[in-house]
N, C-alpha and C positions, 0 to 999 in steps of 0.2 A: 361758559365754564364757571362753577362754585368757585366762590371763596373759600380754601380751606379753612379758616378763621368765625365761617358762620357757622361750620358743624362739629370745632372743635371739642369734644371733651373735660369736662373739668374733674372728675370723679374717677379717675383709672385707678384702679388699685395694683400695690406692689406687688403682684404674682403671679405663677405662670398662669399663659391660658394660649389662646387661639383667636385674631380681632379676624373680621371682615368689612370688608371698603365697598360699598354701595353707590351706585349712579342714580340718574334721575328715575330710570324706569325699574328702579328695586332690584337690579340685577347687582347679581354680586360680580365685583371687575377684578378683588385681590385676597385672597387670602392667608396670613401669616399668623406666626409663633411665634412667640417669646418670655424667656425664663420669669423677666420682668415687663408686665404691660406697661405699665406708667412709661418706665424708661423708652421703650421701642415706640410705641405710639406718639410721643412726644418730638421725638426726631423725625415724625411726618410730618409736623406743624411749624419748622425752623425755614430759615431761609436759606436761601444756596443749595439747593436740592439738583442731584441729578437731572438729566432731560427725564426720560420714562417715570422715575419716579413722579418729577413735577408734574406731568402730561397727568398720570394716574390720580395724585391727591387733587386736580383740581376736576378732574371729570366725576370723584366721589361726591356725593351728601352726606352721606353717614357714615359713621363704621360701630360696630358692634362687638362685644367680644365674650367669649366664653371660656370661663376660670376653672382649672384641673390640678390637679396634685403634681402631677410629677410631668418634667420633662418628657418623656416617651409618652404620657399620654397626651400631651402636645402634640406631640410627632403623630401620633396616630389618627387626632382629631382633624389636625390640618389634612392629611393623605385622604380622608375620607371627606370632607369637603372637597377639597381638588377635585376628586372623581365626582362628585355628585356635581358641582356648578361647575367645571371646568371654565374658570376665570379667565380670562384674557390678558390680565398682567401676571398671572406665574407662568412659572417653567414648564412646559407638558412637553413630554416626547412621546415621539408616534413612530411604530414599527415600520420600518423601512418598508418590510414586504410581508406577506403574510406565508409563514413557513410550516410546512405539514407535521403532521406528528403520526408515528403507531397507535392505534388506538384497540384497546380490547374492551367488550362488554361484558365484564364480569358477573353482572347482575340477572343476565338473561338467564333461563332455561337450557340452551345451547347455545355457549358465548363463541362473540364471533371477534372478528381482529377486521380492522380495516384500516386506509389512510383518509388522510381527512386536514383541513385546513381551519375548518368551522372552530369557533370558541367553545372553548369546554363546559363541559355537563356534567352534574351530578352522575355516581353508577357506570361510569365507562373510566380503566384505564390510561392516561399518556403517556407516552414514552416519547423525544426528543426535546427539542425540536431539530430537524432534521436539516442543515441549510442546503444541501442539493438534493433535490428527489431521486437522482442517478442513486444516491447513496441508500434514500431508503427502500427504493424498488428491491437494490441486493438485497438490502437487510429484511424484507418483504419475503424475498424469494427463498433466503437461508432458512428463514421462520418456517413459512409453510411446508418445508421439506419435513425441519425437525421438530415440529410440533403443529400437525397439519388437523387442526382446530378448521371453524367452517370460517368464510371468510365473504358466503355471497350473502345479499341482500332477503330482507325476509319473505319478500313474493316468492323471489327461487327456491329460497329451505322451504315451505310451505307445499310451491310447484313437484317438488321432489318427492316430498312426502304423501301427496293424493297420486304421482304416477307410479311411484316404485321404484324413479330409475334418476338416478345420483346426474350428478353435472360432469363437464370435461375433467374438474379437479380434482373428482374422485377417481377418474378413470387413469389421472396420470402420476398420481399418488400425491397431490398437495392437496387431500380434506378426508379426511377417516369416512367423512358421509354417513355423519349420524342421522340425517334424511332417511338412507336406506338400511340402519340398524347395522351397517358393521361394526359400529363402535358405543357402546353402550353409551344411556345419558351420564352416568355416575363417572365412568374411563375418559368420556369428550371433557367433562368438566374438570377434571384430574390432571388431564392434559394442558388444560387452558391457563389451572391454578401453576403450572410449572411452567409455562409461558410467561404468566406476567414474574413470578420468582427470579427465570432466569433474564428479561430485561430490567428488570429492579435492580441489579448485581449490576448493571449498568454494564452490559456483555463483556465484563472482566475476564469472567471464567469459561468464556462462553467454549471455548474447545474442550475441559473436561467434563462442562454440558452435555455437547454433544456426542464424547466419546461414551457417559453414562446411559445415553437415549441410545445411542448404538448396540450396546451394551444387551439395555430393555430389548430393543426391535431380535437383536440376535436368538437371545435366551425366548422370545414366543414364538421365534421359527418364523419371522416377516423378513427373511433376509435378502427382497428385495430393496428396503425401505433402509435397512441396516448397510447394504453398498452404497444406497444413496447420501447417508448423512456421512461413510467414509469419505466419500469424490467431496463433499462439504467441506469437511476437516482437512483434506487433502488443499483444498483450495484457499480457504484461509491460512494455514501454516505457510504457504508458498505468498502468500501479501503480505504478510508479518515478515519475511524475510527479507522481501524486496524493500519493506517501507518501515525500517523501525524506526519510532517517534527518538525525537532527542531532548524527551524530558524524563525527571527522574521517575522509576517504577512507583514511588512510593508518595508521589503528588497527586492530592486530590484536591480540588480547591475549583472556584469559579473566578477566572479571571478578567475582572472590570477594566478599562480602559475608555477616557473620553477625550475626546479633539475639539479641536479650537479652531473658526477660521473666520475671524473679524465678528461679521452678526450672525454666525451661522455656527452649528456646533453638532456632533454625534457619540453616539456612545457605541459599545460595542462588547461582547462576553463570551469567554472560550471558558466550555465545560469542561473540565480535566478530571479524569476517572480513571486513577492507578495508572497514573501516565500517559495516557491513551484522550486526546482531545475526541468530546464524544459528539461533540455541537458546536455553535458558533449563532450568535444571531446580533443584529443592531437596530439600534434606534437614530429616528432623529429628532432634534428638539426644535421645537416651535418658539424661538426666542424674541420675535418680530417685535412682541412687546413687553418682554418680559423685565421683573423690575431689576437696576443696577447692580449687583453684589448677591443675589439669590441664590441658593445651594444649587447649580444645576446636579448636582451626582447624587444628592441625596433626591431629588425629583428622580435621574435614573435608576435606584436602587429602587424607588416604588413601580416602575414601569416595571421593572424585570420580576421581583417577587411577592408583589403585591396579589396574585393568583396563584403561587407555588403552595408544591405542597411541600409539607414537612421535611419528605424524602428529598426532595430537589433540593434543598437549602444546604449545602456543606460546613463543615467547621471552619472553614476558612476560606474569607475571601481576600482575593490579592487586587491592589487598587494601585493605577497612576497618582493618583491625588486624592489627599483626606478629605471627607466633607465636611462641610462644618459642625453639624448636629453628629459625628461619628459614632461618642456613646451613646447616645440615644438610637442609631441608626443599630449600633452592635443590640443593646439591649430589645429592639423593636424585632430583629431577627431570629434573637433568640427565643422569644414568645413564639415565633409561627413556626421557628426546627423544633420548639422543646427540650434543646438543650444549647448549650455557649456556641457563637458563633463571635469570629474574631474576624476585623478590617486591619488589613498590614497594607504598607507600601515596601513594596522590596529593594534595597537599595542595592544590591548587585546580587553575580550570578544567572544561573536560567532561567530562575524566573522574571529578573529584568527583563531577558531576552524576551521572552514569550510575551511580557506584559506592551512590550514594544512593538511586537510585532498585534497584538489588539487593538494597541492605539492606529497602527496604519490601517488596520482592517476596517476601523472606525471611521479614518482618513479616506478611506477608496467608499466607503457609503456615503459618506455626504457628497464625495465629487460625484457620483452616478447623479443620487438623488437631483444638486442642483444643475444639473446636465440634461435629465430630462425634463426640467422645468424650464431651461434654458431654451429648450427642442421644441416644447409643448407650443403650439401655434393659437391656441386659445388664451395662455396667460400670455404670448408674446401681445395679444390682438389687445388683452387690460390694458400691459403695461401701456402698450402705443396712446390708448383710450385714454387712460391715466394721467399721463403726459399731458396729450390736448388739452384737457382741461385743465389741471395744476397749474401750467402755461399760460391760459387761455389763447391758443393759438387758431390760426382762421382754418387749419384743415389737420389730420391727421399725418404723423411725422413715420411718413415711411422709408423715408433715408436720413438717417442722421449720422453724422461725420463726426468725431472727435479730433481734438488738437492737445500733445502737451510736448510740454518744453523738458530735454535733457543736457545736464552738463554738471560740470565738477569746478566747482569755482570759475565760474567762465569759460572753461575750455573743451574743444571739441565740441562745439552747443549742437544738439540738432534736438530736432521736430516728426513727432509721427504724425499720421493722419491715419484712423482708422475708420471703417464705412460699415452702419449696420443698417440691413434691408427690411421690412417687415418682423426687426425684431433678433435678427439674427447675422452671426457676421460674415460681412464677403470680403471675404481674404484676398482675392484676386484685385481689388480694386484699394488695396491698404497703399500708403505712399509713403516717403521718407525728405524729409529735407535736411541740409547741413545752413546752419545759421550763418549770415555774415555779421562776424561783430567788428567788422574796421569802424565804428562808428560808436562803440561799445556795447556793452552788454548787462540788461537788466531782463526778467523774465517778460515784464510788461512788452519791452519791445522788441522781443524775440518774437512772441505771441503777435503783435501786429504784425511785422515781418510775412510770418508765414499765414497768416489770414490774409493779407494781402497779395500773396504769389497765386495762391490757390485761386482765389476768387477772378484773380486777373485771368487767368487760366480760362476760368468758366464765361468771364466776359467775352474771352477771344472767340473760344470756340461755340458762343451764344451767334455771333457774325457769321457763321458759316451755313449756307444754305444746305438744308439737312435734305430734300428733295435730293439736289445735284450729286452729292454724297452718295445718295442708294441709290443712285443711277448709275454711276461711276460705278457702281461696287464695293464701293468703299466702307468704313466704318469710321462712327463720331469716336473722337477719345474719351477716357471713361472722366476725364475732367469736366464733360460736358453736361453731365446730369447733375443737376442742383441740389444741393440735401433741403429739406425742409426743414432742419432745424439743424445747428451750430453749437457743439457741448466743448467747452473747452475745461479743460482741468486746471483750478482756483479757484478763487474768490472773487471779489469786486474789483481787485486793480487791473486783471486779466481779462476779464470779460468788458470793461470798458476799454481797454484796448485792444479788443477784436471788436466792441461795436464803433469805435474809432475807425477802423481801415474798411468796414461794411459803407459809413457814414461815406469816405474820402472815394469810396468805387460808387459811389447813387445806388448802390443793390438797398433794396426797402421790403423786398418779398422771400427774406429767409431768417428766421428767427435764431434767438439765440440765448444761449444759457451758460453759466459755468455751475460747476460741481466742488463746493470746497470738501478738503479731506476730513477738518478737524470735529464736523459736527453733521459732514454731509448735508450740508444745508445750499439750496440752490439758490444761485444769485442771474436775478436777471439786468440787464439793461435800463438804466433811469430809477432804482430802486435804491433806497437807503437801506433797507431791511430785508434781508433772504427769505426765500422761502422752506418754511419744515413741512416735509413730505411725512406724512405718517409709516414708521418702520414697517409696517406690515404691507407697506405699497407697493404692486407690482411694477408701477413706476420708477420707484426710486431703486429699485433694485434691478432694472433693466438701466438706469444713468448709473447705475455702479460699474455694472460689469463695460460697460464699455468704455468709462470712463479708465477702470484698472487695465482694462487690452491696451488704450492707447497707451497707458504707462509703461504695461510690460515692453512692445514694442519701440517705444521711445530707449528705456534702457538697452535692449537687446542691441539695437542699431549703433547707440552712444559707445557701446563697450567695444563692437568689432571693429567703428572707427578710433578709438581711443588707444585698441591694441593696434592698427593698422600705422598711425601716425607714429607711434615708439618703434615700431617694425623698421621703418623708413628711415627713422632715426639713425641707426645701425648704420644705415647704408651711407648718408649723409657724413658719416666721420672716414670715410674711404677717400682720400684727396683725387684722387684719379677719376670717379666716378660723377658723370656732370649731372645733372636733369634725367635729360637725354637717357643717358645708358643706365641709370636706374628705374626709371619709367619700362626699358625694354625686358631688362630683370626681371620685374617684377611682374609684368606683364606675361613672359614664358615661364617663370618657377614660380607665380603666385602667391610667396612670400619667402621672409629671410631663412627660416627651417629649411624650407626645400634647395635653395642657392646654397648652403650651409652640407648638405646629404650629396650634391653635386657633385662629381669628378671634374676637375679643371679642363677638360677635353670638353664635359657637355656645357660646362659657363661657356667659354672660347666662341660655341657656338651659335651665340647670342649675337641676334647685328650691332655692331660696332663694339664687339667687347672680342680684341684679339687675344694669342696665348699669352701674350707677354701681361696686358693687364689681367686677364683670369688668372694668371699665377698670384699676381698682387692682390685680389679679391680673394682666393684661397687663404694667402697667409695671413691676412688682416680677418675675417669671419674664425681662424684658426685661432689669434690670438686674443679675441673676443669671446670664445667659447665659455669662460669664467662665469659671464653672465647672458643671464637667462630673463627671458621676459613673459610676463604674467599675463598669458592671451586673455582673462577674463578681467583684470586690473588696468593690463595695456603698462604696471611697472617690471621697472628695470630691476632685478632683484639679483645678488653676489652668491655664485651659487659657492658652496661649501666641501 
């Protein structure tokens, strides 16, 4: 790695521009802006830098910079880099999926309308983007009724025009079949021009659209074409009633929203057109290495309009959170609409609501996205790969187990074990322990504890002749398959006390690792210094997620024992009730709630709990009724 110090700068001047951050092989790695070079550039070369940052300035040699007038043309300079070197230290996001659009070719001879997914082209056209194709099939199929333009491929207009004889579309009224002359070239194109008019209108007005074509088709005496766009009209008005939006008539605007989930992030935007959301689409962003503090929204305002046209761009966009460079963002929009375009955060009302509900939209594309990455058997096959070597481990880690510790000040401590198989998790084979701390309680020796239960486990059932077993019929417990490697959640104090209890069992053929949170740096066994896994590592972000499952896990279990012991608590202040008869309690009503909804008839019939004490149980849970207990706290809280 460079010293940042041998390619620093001495010569920046005070003004805005655009630097770029160069590696050894002349690639550019970062691109940025700033009002003032000298200033920004100079807090590269400071000490105490972020991780990604620091990773960044030392893998540069150079950086470069170029000087512009104004702020926006900053902004402009930088967005046009980005796209041309797409650096590996900014912010980039990438369309979740690729979503179709209507498309018309205006430019043609006899323009035609199609769908299409492809990037767009000069001379054609767009209309959406469309995020169910269910949605634009309809919208497809309403088209061609009331503005039945041609719509086939130009072998077939071509085909039609040397035999004479039109296709099925023209036979069932969705294409005038300017092929076989029933509709003039000058009338097809007339047509096509009121087709794109009336998706430009952003199908606001689309029913007295249609009631006008009705209208037309009536008055030239086509009035079979004319009952057909009625049954249209007819069909629409009957959706509009069953489904009016519950945003105001009179909102137009593009609705941004972006989500946050540790090193992972999405954006997402609901088109709103006279009330009526018209589209929806999202992004995700590639943050793996992106630098500390970097405008992510202002990198999504370039994804989303950086190819818009004029007409796509509204006067007002509604946004979760400001960006940093905002006037500049506002000014930079206003150049591609042609006229003022404004960035609001709404602070209440509908449109919070609406903006809230983008952010989850947001929300539910990143969990897909990292879900099928999660799925994907080729990045599970990296990470695994990843692993081995980071590790340097003797063979590929196709079972690996997770351990962490839960408790609230000491109490109620318990232990998950989670098991992932080629990558992925087997839920059937996840375990649970409750800690013994009669001896006390630190997380170190919690962590030994159940590294030692476990593995004692596997020593036992290593003894058992596995032959005689499938002879028998029988089956090995699932304690009996060894992971090949050991991730436990922490640091260095934790991981030496799971390679402590590995040491005191002779086990020498299972590896092992912890996971700390604060920098995600892996700690192995006999090491002063962790290991940094490079953010963009399929590795380290398969020790993520399993590392966060044993946590969820760990908590989830912590909490229903936590409710479960205050539960019993209850029972415990009953003087009449011993062990014994609250164990059988609790055992037939399955907790105080249910003993509490009981008739003293069905307590009574509990073994060893006669009428005389189920009355006493009645009165005493009746006079306890005040307070109520926190099944997901496990506190006792005074109800009111």
């Amino acid at each position: 790695m460079a010293d940042p110090q041998s390619y620093r700068p001495s010569d920046i001047p005070k003004l805005p521009g655009v630097y770029r951050f160069y590696d050894a092989t002349d690639t550019v790695i970062y691109v940025g802006k700033a009002i003032n070079l000298k200033n920004r550039l100079s807090n590269y070369f400071q000490g105490n830098l972020a991780e990604k940052t620091y990773r960044m300035v030392h893998q540069a040699v150079r950086v470069d910079w170029t000087i512009v007038d104004t702020e926006v043309e900053a902004l402009q300079l930088e967005f046009s880099w980005i796209k041309q070197y797409a650096p590996q230290y900014n912010v980039q996001f990438r369309d979740d999926k690729s979503y179709p659009y209507l498309a018309i070719t205006s430019k043609e001879e006899f323009p035609r309308v199609f769908i299409t997914r492809k990037s767009k082209r000069p001379g054609i056209s767009y209309f959406g983007p469309f995020t169910h194709t269910w949605a634009l099939r309809s919208t497809f199929d309403v088209v061609l009724k009331t503005f039945p333009i041609r719509s086939c491929t130009t072998s077939n207009f071509e085909r039609a025009k040397r035999t004479k004889r039109q296709c099925l579309l023209g036979d069932i009224g969705k294409c005038a079949a300017p092929c076989v002359e029933w509709i003039s070239k000058e009338d097809h194109k007339a047509l096509s021009d009121r087709l794109v008019n009336f998706m430009s209108n952003g199908n606001t007005d689309i029913v007295p659209t249609l009631r006008a074509e009705m209208e037309l088709a009536s008055s030239r005496e086509e009035f079979e074409r004319a009952s057909k766009i009625r049954d249209s009209i007819d069909a629409i008005e009957r959706a509009q009633e069953s489904a009016e939006a519950a945003l105001p008539e009179n909102l137009t605007a593009d609705i941004v929203a972006i989500h946050h989930d540790g090193a992972h992030a999405a954006g997402s935007i609901f088109i709103v057109r006279g009330g009526a959301i018209k589209g929806s689409r999202s992004w995700i962003v590639d943050q793996s290495k992106s630098l500390e503090g970097d405008d992510e929204m202002g990198a999504l305002f370039y994804s989303i309009y950086s190819q818009s046209a004029p007409t796509d761009i509204p006067a007002e966009i509604l946004i979760n959170e400001l960006p940093l460079d905002a006037t500049a963002l506002e000014s930079w929009l206003s150049g591609l609409r042609g006229a003022p375009v404004s960035l609001k955060v709404p602070q209440r009302g509908e449109k919070v609501e609406i903006l809230a509900t983008v952010k989850r939209n947001a929300q539910y594309s990143l969990i897909q996205f990292l879900s099928k990455r999660a799925n994907d058997a080729a990045v599970s096959g990296k990470a695994l790969l990843e692993i081995e070597e980071a590790l340097d481990l003797s063979r590929t880690p196709l079972r690996i187990e997770c351990f962490d510790i839960s408790n609230i000040s000491g109490t109620s401590v318990v232990a998950s074990m989670v098991v992932f198989e080629d990558g992925l998790a087997k839920k059937s084979e996840y375990r649970r322990f409750i800690i013994n701390t009669d001896e006390g309680f630190d997380d170190t020796r919690a962590m030994h504890q159940v590294i030692t239960r476990r593995l004692k486990r596997l020593l036992d059932d290593r003894s058992v002749d596995e032959a005689e077993v499938a002879e028998l019929g029988g089956k090995l417990s699932k304690f009996s398959y060894p992971p090949q490697l050991i991730v436990v959640d922490g640091g260095q104090p934790q991981v030496n006390a799971a390679a402590r209890a590995l040491a005191e069992l002779g086990i020498t053929d299972i590896a092992l690792c912890g996971l700390a949170k604060r920098l995600e740096e892996v700690w192995v066994p006999g090491s002063s210094d962790p290991l940094i896994l490079p953010r963009s590592s399929e590795g380290l972000y398969l020790l993520q997620r399993i590392r966060d499952e044993a946590h969820r896990f760990a908590i989830t279990f912590h909490r229903s024992r936590r409710s479960k012991v205050m539960l019993e608590s209850i029972l415990d202040e009953i003087p009449q009730l011993g062990q014994a008869r609250r164990k059988a309690l609790l055992e037939r009503f399955g907790s105080v709630a249910a003993i509490r909804k009981a008739t003293v008839e069905d307590i009574a019939a509990t073994p060893g709990i006669g009428s005389k004490i189920a009355a006493v149980i009645g009165e005493q849970l009746a006079a306890m009724s005040s307070q109520q207990v926190n099944t997901t706290t496990g506190e006792i809280v005074e109800s009111k």
